[in-house]
N, C-alpha and C positions, 0 to 999 in steps of 0.2 A: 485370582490372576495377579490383582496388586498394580502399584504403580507404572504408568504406561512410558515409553522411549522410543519415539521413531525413530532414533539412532541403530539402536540393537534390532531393528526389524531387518533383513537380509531381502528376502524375497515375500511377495503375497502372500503365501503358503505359511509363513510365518506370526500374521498376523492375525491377530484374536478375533474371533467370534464376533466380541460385544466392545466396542469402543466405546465412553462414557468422558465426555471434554464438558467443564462445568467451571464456573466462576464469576466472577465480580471484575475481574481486568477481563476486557470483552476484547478492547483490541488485540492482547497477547494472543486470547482462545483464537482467534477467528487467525490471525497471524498463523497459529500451530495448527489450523485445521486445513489451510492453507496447503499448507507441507504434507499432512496426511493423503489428501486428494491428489495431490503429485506424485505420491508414489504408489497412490493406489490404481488412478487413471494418468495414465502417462500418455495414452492419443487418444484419436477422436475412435477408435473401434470401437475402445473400451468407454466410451458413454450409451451403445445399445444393454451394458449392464448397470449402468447408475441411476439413482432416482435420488431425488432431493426431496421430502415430506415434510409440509406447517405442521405441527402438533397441534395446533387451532382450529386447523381444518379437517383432521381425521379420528379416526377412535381406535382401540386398542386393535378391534377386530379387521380391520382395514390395513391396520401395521402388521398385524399377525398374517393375512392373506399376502401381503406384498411378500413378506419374508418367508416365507414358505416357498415362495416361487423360485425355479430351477435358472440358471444362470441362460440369456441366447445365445455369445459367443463367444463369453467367457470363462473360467475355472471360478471365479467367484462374483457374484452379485453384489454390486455394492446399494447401501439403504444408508442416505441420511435423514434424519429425524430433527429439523430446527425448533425450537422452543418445546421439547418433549417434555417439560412440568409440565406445560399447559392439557395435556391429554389425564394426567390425576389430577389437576385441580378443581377446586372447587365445585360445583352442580355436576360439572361434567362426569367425574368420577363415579358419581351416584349411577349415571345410565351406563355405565360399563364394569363390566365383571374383572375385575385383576388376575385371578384364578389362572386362564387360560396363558397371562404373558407370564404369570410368574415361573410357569411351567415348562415355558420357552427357555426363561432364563437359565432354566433346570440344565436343559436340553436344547440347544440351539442348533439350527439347520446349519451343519459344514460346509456348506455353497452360499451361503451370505455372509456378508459382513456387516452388520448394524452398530452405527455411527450415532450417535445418538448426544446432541447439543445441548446445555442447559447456559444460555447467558444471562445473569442475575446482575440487573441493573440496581436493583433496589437498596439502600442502604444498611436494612437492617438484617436479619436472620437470613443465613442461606438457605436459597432454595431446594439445595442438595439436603434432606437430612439423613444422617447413615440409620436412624434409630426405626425409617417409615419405609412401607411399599410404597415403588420398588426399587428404593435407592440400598434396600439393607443388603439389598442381594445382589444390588451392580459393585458396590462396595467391597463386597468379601468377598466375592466367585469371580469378578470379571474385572478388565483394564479400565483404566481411570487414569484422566490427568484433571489435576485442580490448577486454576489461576487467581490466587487470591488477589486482590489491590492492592495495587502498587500506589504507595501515601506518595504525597508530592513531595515531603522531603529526604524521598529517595529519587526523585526523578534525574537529580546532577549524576549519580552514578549509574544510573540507566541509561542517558549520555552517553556517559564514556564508552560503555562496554556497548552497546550500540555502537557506535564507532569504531570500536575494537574489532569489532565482527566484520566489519568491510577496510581491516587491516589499515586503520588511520587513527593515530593517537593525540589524542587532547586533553585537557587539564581538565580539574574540578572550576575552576574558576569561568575555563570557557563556558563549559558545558549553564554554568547561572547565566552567563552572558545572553545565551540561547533560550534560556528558559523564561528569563524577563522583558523578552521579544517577541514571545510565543504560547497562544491561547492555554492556559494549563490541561492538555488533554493528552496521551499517549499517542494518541491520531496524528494531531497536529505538530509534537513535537520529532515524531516518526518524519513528516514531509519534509519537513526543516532542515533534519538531518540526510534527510537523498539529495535535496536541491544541493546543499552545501557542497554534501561528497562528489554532486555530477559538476558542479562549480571547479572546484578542485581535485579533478579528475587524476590520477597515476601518482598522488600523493600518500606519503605516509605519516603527515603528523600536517597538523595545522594550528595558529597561533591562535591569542587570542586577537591580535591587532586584526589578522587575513580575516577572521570571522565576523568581528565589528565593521568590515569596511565592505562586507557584502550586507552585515545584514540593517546596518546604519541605527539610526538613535531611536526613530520609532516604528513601529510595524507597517505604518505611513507609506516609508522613506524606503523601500527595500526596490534592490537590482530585481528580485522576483516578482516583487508587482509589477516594474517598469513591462518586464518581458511580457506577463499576462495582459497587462493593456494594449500591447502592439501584437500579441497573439489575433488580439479581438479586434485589432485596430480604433479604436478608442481613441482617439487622438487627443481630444481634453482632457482624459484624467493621465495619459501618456506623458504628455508633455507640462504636467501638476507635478507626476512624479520627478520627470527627470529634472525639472528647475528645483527640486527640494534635494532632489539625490545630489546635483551639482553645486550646493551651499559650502560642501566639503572639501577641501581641497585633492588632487590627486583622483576624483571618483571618474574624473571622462576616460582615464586607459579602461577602467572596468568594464565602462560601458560601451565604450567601442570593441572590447573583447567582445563584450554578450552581442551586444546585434552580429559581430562578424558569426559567431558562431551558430547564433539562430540562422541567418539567413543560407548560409553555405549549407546547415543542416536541411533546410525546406527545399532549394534545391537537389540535393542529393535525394529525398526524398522523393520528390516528382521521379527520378531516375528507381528507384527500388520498388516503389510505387507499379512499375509498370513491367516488371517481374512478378516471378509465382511463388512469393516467399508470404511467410507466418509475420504475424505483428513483430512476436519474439524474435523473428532473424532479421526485419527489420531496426529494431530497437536493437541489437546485438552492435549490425553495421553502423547505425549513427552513432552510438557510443553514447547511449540511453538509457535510463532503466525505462523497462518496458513499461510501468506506471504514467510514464508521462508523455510517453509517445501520442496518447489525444489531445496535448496540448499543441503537438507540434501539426497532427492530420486540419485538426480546427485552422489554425492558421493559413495554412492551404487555400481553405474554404474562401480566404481575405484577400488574400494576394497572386495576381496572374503569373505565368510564367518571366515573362516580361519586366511585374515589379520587380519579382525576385532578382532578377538577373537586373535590373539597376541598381537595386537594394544594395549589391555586395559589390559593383560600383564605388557607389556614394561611399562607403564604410572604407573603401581601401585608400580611394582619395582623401578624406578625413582626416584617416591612421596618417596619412604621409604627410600632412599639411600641420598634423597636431606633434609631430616628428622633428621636424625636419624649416618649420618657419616659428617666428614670433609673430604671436594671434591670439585673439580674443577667443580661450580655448571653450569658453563654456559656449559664449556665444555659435561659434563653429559646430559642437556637437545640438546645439537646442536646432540650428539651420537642417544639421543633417535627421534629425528626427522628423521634422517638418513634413522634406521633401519625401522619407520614407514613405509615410502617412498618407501624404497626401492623392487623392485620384487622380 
């Protein structure tokens, strides 16, 4: 079958037999596996046909019985298989016969789809080898995507084109700015990159100055921690942040952006909240990635109707007083953080 493309997949009916997703970048695979699952299950019906299988917890014969099995009310059956070396390796192998899956592989049941994960954390030799059962024969008969590692000094151009992809362009140099801010992981550098884009939202290009003044001098000091501690209402490490964030000149319009915005958002929320809508068409309305809509239901948990609706108060009076008088600006936004905070 050869190299796999969810792109060139049209419909169900289209897609292979034997799906085979392996590598060393674990956040890319799980990223692409992602995508696969969304077009394979697109609602809730089609999970009376999905199952999700440990390789650690089952044996060849147990995979072989599942997949065998007739779809209940779908055209195809879907089977993931998570850490599927684990079922050849080591001891394990011994008590299981290959014979019967390789045979599968021969001949695979046209009402399943088996998905089948290998994520290889390990440094040295992949776990994939093409030369052993039964990677020789997923290799040369069936679909396969690899995700080799990605070295950290590609990570500035994984940036960008990350970026790219949600239609906002940035330089080489921002993208270091970001990287020397941010734990070296594809995970983390991933988050970074949503907060940023959801920061500067209906943009097509950001600087590097707009980037450094959100994301400040050290991992410390950032507008995203301020928000997660008044998520959580934390009021001392809240207001630790915001006196470190405010050392800066210019950083209180940012911050009376973000509270206007958090709080107007939890509001609206209580309102959507109390409709029959999906996370996803909730997170759609706020003008959220849906990733971080538990940041915002948590919040909830913290704050009554009530504070909210003072919350966006204090912030509008703020805005006008930080406008429109000469005042002790920092002083002014540390008061309105206070009174947020405060029961």
């Amino acid at each position: 079958m050869g190299l796999f493309d969810i792109k060139k997949i049209k419909t169900k009916e289209d897609f292979p037999s034997i799906l085979l997703l392996y590598g060393k970048d674990i956040f890319s695979l799980n990223e692409y596996y992602k995508q696969v699952i969304k077009f394979l299950v697109p609602n809730t019906d089609s999970l009376f046909d999905f199952e999700i299988i440990d390789g650690e917890e089952t044996t060849i014969d147990n995979l072989l019985s599942i997949a065998m099995q007739i779809p209940m009310l779908s055209d195809k059956r879907i089977i993931v298989v998570r850490r599927f070396d684990s079922i050849f390796s080591g001891r394990r192998k011994k008590k299981n016969s290959d014979a019967p899956f390789s045979k599968y592989l021969s001949n695979p049941n046209p009402s399943t789809i088996l998905i089948l994960l290998v994520e290889d954390s390990d440094t040295g030799k992949s776990k994939v080898d093409s030369s052993k059962d039964p990677f020789d024969i997923l290799l040369s008969k069936h679909a396969y995507k690899e995700f080799p590692q990605i070295r950290e000094n590609r990570f500035a151009s994984w940036i960008v084109d990350r970026f790219k992809h949600k239609n906002i362009a940035i330089d080489l140099q921002t993208a270091e700015l970001i990287i020397s801010n941010t734990p070296a992981s594809l995970m983390d550098l991933s988050n970074e990159i949503d907060k940023i884009s959801l920061h500067y939202i209906g943009r097509d290009s950001i600087s590097f100055e707009e980037i450094s003044d959100i994301i400040g001098y050290t991992r410390k000091n950032t507008i995203f921690d301020l928000s997660a501690a008044i998520y959580l209402r934390n009021t001392k490490k809240a207001i630790s942040i915001l006196q470190n964030l405010l050392k800066k000149t210019g950083e209180e319009t940012i911050i009376i952006y973000t509270l206007g915005d958090l709080f107007y958002k939890l509001y609206r929320l209580i309102e959507l909240k109390g409709k029959n809508m999906t996370e996803k068409d909730i997170a759609n309305n706020l003008e959220v990635n849906p990733y971080f809509l538990s940041n915002y239901i948590k919040a909830l948990q913290n704050y009554s109707v009530e504070e909210i609706s003072k919350a966006i108060i204090l912030i509008n009076d703020t805005d006008f007083q930080l406008k429109s008088m000469r005042v002790n600006k920092n002083l002014l936004v540390e008061e309105l953080l206070i009174k947020i905070l405060e029961r």
